[in-house]
C-alpha positions in Angstrom: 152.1 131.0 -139.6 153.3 132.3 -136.2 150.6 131.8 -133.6 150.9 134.6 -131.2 152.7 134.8 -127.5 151.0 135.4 -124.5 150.6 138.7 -123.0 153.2 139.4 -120.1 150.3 140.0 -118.1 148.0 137.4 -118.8 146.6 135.8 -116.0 145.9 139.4 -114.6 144.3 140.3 -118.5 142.0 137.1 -118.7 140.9 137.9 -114.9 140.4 141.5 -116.3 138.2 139.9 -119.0 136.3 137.5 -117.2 135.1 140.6 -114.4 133.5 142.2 -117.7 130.9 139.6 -118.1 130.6 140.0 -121.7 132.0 136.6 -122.9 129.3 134.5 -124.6 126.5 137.3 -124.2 123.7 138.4 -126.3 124.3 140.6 -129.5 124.1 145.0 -128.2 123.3 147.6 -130.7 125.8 149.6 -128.0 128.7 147.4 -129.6 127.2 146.1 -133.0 127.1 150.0 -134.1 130.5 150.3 -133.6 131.3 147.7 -136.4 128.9 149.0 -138.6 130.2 152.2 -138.5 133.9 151.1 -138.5 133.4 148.9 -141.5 131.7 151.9 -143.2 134.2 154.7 -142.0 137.1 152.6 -143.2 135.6 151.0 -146.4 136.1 147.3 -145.1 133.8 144.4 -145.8 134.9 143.0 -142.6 134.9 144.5 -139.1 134.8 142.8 -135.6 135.4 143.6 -132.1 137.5 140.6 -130.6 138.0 139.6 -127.4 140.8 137.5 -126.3 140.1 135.0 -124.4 142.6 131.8 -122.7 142.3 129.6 -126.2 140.1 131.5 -128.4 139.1 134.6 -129.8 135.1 135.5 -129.5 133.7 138.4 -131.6 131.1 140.8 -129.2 130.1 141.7 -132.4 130.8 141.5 -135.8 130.0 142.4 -139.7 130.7 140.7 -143.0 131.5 137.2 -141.2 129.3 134.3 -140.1 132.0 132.9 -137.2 131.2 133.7 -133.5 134.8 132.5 -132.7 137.9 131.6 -133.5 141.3 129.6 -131.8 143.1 131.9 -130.7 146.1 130.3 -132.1 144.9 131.7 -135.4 143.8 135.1 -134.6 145.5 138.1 -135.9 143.7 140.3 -132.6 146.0 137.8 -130.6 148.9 139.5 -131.7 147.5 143.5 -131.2 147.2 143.3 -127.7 150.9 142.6 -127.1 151.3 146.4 -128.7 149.8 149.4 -127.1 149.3 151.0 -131.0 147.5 150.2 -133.5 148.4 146.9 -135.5 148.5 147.4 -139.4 149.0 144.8 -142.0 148.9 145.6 -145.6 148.9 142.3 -147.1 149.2 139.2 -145.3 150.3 136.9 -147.6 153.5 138.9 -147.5 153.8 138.8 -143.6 155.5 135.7 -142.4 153.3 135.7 -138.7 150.3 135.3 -141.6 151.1 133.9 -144.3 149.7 130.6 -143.7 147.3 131.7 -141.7 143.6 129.5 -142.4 141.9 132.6 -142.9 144.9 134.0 -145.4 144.4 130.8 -147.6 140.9 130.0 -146.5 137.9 131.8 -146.4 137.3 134.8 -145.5 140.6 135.2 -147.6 141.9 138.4 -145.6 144.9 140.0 -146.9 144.5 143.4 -145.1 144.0 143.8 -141.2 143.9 146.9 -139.2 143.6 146.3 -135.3 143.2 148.5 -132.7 143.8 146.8 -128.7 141.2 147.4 -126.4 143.4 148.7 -123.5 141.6 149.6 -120.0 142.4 152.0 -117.6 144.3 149.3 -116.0 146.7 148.7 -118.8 144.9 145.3 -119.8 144.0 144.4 -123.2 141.4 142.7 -123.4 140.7 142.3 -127.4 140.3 144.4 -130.4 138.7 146.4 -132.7 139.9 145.5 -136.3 138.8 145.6 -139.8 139.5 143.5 -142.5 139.8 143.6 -146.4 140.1 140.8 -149.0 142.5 143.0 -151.0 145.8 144.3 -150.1 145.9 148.3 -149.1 146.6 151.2 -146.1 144.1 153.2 -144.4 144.4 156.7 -144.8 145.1 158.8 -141.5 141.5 160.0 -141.1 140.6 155.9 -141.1 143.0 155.6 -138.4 141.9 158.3 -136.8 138.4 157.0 -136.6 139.1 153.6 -135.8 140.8 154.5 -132.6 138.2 156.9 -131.7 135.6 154.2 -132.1 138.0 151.5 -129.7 137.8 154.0 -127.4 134.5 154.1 -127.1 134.3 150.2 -127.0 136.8 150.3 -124.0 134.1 152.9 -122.4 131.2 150.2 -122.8 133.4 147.4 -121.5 134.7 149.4 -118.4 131.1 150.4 -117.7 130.2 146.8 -118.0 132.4 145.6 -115.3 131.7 148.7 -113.2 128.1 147.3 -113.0 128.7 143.6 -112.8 130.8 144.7 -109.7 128.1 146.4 -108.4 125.4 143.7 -109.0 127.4 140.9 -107.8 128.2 142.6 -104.4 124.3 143.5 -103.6 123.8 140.2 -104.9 126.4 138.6 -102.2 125.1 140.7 -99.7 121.6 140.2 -100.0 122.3 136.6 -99.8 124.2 136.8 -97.1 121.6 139.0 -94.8 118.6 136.5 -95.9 120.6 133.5 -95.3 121.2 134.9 -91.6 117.4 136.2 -91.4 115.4 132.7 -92.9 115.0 129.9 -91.4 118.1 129.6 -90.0 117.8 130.3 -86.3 118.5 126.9 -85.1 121.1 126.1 -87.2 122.9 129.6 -85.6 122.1 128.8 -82.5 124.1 125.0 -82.9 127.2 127.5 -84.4 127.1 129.9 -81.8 127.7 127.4 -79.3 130.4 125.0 -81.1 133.9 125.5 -79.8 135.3 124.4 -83.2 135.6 127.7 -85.8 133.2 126.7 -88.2 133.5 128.9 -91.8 131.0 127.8 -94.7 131.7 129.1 -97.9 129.9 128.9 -101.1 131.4 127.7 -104.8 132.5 131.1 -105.0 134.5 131.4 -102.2 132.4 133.5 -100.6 131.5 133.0 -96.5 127.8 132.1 -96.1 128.2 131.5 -92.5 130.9 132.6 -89.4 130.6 131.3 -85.9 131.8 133.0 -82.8 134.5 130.9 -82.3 135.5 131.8 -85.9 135.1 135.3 -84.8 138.0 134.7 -82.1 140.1 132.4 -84.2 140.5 135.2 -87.2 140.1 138.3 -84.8 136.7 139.4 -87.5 133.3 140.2 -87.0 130.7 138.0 -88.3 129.2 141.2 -89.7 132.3 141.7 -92.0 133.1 138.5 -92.8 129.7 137.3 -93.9 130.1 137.8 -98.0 133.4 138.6 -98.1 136.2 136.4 -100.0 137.5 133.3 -98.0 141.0 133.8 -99.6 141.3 137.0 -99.3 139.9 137.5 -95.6 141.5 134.1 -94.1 144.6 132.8 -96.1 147.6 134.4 -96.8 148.6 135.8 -99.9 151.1 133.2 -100.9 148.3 130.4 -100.9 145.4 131.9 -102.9 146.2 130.8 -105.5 146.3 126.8 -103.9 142.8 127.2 -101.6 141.1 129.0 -104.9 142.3 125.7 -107.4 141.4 123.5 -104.4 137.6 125.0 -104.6 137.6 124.8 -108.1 138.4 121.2 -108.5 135.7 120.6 -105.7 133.4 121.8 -107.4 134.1 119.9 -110.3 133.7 116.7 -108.6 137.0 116.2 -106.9 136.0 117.0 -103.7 136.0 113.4 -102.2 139.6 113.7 -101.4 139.3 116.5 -98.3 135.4 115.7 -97.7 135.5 113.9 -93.9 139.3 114.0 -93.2 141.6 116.0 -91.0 143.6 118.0 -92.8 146.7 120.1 -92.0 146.4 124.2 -92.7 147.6 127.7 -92.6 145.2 130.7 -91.8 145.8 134.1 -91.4 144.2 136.3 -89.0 143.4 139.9 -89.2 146.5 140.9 -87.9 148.0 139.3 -91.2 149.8 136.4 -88.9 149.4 133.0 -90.2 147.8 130.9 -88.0 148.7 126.8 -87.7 145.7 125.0 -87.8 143.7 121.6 -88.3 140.3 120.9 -89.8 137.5 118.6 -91.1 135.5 119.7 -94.2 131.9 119.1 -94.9 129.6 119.0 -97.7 126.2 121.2 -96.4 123.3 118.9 -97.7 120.9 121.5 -98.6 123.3 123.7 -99.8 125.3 121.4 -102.7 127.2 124.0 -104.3 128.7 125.0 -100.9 131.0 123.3 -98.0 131.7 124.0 -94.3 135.0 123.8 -92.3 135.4 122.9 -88.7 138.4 124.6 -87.9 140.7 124.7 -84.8 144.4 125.5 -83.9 146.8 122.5 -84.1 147.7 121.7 -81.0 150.1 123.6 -79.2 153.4 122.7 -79.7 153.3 118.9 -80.5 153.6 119.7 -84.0 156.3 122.6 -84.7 154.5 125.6 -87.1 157.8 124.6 -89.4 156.7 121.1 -90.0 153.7 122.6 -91.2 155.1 124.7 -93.6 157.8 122.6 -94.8 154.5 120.3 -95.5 153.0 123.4 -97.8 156.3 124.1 -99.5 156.4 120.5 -100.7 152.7 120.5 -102.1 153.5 123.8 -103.7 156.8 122.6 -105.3 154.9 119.8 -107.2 152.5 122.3 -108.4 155.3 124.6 -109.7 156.9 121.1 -111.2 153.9 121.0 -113.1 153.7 124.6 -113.9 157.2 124.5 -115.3 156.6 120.9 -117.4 153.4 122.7 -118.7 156.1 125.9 -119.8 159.0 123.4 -120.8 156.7 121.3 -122.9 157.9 118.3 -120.8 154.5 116.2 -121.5 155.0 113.3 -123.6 152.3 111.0 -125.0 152.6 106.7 -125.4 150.2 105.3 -127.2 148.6 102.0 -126.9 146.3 99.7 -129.6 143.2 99.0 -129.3 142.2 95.8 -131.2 138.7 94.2 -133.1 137.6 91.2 -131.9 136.0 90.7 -134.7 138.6 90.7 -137.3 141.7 91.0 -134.9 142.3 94.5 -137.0 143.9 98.0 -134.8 140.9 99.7 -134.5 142.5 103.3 -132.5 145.5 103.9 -130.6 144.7 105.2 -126.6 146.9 107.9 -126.3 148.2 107.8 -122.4 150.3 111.1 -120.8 154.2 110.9 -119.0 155.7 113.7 -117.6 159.4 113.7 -118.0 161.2 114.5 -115.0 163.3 117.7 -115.7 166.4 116.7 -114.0 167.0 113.1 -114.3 164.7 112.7 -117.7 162.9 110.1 -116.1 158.8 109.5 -116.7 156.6 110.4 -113.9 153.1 107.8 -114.2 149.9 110.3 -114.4 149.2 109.0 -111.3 151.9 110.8 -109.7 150.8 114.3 -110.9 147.5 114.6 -112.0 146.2 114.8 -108.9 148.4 117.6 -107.6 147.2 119.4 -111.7 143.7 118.3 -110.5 144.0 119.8 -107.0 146.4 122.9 -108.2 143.9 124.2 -110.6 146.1 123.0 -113.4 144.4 120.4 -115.3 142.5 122.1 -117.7 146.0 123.4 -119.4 146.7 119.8 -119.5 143.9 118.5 -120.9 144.7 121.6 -123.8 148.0 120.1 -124.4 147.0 117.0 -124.8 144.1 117.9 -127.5 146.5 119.9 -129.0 148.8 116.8 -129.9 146.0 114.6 -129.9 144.7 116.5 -132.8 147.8 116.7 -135.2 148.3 113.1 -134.7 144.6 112.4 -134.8 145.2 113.8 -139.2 146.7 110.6 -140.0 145.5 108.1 -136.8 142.5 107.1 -135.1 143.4 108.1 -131.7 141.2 108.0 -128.3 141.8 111.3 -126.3 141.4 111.2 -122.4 139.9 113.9 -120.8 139.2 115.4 -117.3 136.2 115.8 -115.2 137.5 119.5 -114.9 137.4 120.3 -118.6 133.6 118.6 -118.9 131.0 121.6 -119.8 134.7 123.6 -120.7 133.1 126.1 -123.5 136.9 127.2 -124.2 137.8 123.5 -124.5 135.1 122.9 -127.4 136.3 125.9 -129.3 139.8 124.7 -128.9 138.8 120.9 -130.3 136.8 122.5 -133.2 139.7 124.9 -134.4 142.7 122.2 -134.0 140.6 120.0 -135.8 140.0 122.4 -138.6 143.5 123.8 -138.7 144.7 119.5 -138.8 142.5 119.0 -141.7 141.1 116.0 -139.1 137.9 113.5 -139.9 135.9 113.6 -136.5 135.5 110.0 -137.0 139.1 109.4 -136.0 138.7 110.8 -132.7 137.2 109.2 -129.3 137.0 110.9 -126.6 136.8 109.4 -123.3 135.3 110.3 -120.2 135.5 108.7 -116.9 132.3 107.4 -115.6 133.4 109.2 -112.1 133.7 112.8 -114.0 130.3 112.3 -115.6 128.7 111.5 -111.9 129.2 114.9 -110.4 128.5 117.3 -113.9 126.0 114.5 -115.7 124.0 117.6 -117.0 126.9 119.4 -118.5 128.7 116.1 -119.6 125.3 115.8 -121.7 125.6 118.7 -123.2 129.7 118.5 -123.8 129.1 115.0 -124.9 126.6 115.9 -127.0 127.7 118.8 -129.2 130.5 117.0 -130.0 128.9 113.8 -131.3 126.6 116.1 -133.4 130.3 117.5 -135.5 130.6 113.7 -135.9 133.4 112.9 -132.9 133.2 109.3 -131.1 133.1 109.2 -127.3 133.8 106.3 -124.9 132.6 105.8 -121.2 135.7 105.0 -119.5 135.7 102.6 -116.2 132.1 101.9 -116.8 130.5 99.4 -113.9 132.5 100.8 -111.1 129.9 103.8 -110.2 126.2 102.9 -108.9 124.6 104.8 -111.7 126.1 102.9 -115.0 122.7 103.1 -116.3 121.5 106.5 -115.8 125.0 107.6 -118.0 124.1 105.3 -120.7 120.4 106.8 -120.7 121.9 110.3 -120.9 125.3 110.6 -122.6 124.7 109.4 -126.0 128.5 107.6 -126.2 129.4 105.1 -128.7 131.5 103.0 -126.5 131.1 101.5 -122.9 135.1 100.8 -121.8 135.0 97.5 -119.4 136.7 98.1 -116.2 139.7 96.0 -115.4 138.7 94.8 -112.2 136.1 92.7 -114.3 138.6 91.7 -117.1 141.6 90.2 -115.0 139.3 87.4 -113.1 137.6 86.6 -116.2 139.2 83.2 -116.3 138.3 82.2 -112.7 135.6 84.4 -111.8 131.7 83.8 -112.6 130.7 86.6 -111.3 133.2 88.6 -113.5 131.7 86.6 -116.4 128.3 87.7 -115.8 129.2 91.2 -115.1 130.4 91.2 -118.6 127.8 89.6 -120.3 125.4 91.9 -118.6 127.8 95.1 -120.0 128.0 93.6 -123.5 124.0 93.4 -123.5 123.2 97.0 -122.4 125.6 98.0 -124.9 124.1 96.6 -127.2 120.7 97.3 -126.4 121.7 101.1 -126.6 123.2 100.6 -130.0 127.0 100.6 -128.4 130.1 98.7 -129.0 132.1 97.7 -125.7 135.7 97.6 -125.1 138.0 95.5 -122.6 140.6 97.0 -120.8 143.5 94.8 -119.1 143.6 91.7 -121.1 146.6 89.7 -120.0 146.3 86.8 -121.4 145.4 83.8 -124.7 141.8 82.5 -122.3 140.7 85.9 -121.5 141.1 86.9 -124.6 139.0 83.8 -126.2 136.2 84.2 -123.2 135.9 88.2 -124.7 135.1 86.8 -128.0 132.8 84.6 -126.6 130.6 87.1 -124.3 130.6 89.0 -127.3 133.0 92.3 -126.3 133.5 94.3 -129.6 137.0 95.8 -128.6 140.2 94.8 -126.5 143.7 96.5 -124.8 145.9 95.6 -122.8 149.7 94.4 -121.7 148.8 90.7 -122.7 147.8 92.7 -126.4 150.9 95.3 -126.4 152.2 97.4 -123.9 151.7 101.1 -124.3 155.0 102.7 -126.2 156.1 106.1 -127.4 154.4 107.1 -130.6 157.7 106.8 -132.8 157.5 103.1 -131.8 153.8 102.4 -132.0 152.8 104.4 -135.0 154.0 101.7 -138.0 153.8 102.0 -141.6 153.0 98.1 -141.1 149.6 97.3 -140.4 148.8 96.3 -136.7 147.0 93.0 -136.2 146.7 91.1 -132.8 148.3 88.6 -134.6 151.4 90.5 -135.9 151.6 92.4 -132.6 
């Protein structure tokens, strides 16, 4: 099987996509007809209209099939929109791309596909509109001619789709915007008007909710024109979009702490198109959660040379693209490290930890070094895919425990992606854990619910990582139902010397097991540390004292792996 290659234009095709708003809608007789009658016209048992989406395909409708997705590693509508014609394969068995596709040799056991792309006026496909047979054969030219008569009519409903959503959302912003300047908001203006700092609030879509005078100076805009409009496209200059949008993004998925109350270098642009050298402080607005506030000013005068400054963006932007290219170069690597019983001393899972290889000297970069540039870059979510991926395949023969970021918590792409490698891996959900930092679960603790808990229902273990170093350990373990509480090391190292580290443990090992969880030590160093876990009770343990993470040809054994023969 040949999984299909990415579209040349396919950050500009998902975008396309994703301004539709059709993804993950409600069934429409406007699109379920068309199946119907393509199924019917063509004399298929199968017919779906397929949308292409980052890691998955997702049917808008469908006939003769019970899925409402699939990966899109597997999809044969992956590979029709890299053609502007229609995609015909007479039996698949014989085609290498499909071959050993899972639904070739699984059900629904296609061996004929017909595909039409779903092109817009824009030149992006978005999808497909294909039929399917279990039994090798052509459509005739009438069949064809029909099919691509009906995708045109689909690329009609989708077009009209985002023409609307377009419209709504703007009224929307606007209307916002104009009752946000009329309601109860007088006093707060009148503190604005008179700051001498530019102040620019936006919302967590980017959008300005608020624009002082001096703002109005600063950018050379009006207040009337700015109010609704796009922050990165009214303020910042092209070249850093792409930077302030990921920036946003990974605020609002919790990883805002890092700019929230500190100075911070930037470049603005004003409405001349000249970027501007500035320096500001960023705010969370109280009532407001979803949305932040900047108090912005020009750096001052010459003390600090405008080159400094951008010698200071080109460096932050070169570690993004480092990470861009490592994500394109397949540069990731994974160690593994064992995680032991204490009951039995048995390996209980491997903890599978990410290096980056350095492209030109080949050396490992620690996570710490980059995820917080993927993190702040907007490029963490393709990490965290990467690292399911391989955590899957290996997770066929292993019990693994896959790490995963705040930013990927509530993902719908991500589940699909876990389900589908997992089926294509032929993997047991019971040899997976997933684990999830108490930190990302604090700022999403609804969506982590639901994430955490669709995935325990397909049978899939999870793990609360760093567990006692938030202030609301307990309200997690009411709502995510985990299986595991993950002891931080800051309690484990002192163990030996500490009481207070003792009876911080004892106290975890309880509410674990009032909950009906098992616990696990991280950073055990040493023989007594070791014992006094046994003794409090702790189900699990890992550390450098236990074995030292190591690449997966070294850790994964045909030996078993006791803490005795470690």
């Amino acid at each position: 099987m040949r999984a299909p290659a990415l579209a040349t234009d396919e950050a500009e095709r998902l975008e396309a996509l994703e301004c539709c708003g059709v993804l993950d809608t409600e069934p429409e007789e406007a699109f379920d007809g068309v199946v119907r009658l393509a199924a019917r016209l063509t004399d298929s048992p199968i017919s779906t209209i397929s949308l292409i989406d980052r890691d998955r395909q997702w049917f808008k409708a469908s006939v003769g099939i019970e899925l409402a997705q699939t990966p899109r590693d597997i999809s044969f509508c992956g590979h029709t929109i890299l053609q502007t014609e229609m995609l015909e394969i007479e039996d698949a068995r014989l085609d290498p791309r499909f071959a050993s596709n899972p639904m070739v040799v699984g059900e629904p056991g296609v061996r004929f596909y017909a595909g039409v792309p779903l092109i817009t006026s824009d030149g992006h496909a978005l999808g497909a509109l294909c039929v399917k047979d279990r039994r090798p054969r052509r459509l005739t030219a009438e069949q064809r001619d029909a099919l691509e008569r009906l995708a045109a009519q689909v690329v009609t409903q989708l077009e009209l789709r985002h023409q609307i959503g377009a419209l709504e959302r703007e009224t929307r912003l606007r209307r916002t915007a104009e009752r946000q300047a009329a309601e109860g908001r007088e006093r707060y203006w009148r503190i604005l008007h008179c700051a001498l700092d530019a102040i620019v609030a936006v919302d967590g879509d980017g959008r300005i909710i608020d624009f002082n005078p001096s703002a109005e100076a600063l950018f050379g805009r009006s207040r009337e024109e700015s109010m609704g409009a796009a922050a990165a496209e009214l303020i910042v200059p092209e070249r850093l979009r792409e930077a302030f949008r990921g920036g946003l993004e990974g605020a609002m998925n919790g990883h805002a702490d890092e700019i929230l109350g500190r100075r911070l270098d930037a470049i603005g642009m004003n409405s001349n198109g000249e970027d501007l050298s500035l320096e500001m402080t960023i705010a969370r607005i109280s009532e407001e959660p979803h949305a932040f506030v900047a108090f912005v000013r020009p750096r001052g005068g010459e003390a600090v040379p405008r080159e400094e400054l951008l010698a200071s963006e080109r460096k932050r932007r070169d570690y993004a693209q480092m990470i861009e290219r490592a994500i394109e170069g397949n540069r990731f690597v994974l160690h593994a490290q064992p995680v032991f019983s204490l009951k039995d001393d048995s390996l209980h899972a491997h903890e599978l930890l990410l290096r980056m290889r350095a492209a030109d000297s080949g050396k490992l970069v620690m996570p710490g070094d980059f995820l917080p540039q993927a993190e702040r870059y907007g490029l963490i979510a393709d990490i965290d895919r990467w690292v399911v991926r391989e955590g899957m395949r290996l997770a066929a023969s292993h019990r693994v425990a896959i790490n995963l970021s705040g930013a990927s918590i509530g993902d719908t792409r991500l589940l699909a992606l876990i389900e589908g490698q997992a089926r294509a891996n032929g993997v047991d959900p019971g040899n997976v854990i997933f684990e999830l930092t108490e930190t990302a679960a604090v700022s999403n603790l609804d969506r982590a619910s639901r994430f955490v808990g669709h995935l325990v229902d397909l049978g899939f273990g999870f793990a609360l990582d760093d567990f006692g170093t938030g202030f609301g350990s307990l309200t997690y373990v009411k709502h995510l139902p985990v299986d595991y509480l993950k002891i931080d090391l800051q309690f484990i190292r002192g163990l030996a010397t500490s009481e207070a580290d003792r009876r911080v443990v004892q106290s975890i090992v309880s509410v674990g097991r009032n909950f009906g969880m098992e616990t696990i030590a991280e950073g055990v160093e040493g023989e007594e540390t070791l014992q006094l876990l046994r003794e409090l009770g702790v189900d699990h343990a890992q550390g450098f004292g236990l074995q030292r993470p190591a690449p997966l040809e070294h850790m994964f054994q045909s030996r078993p792996l006791t803490i005795a023969a470690r």
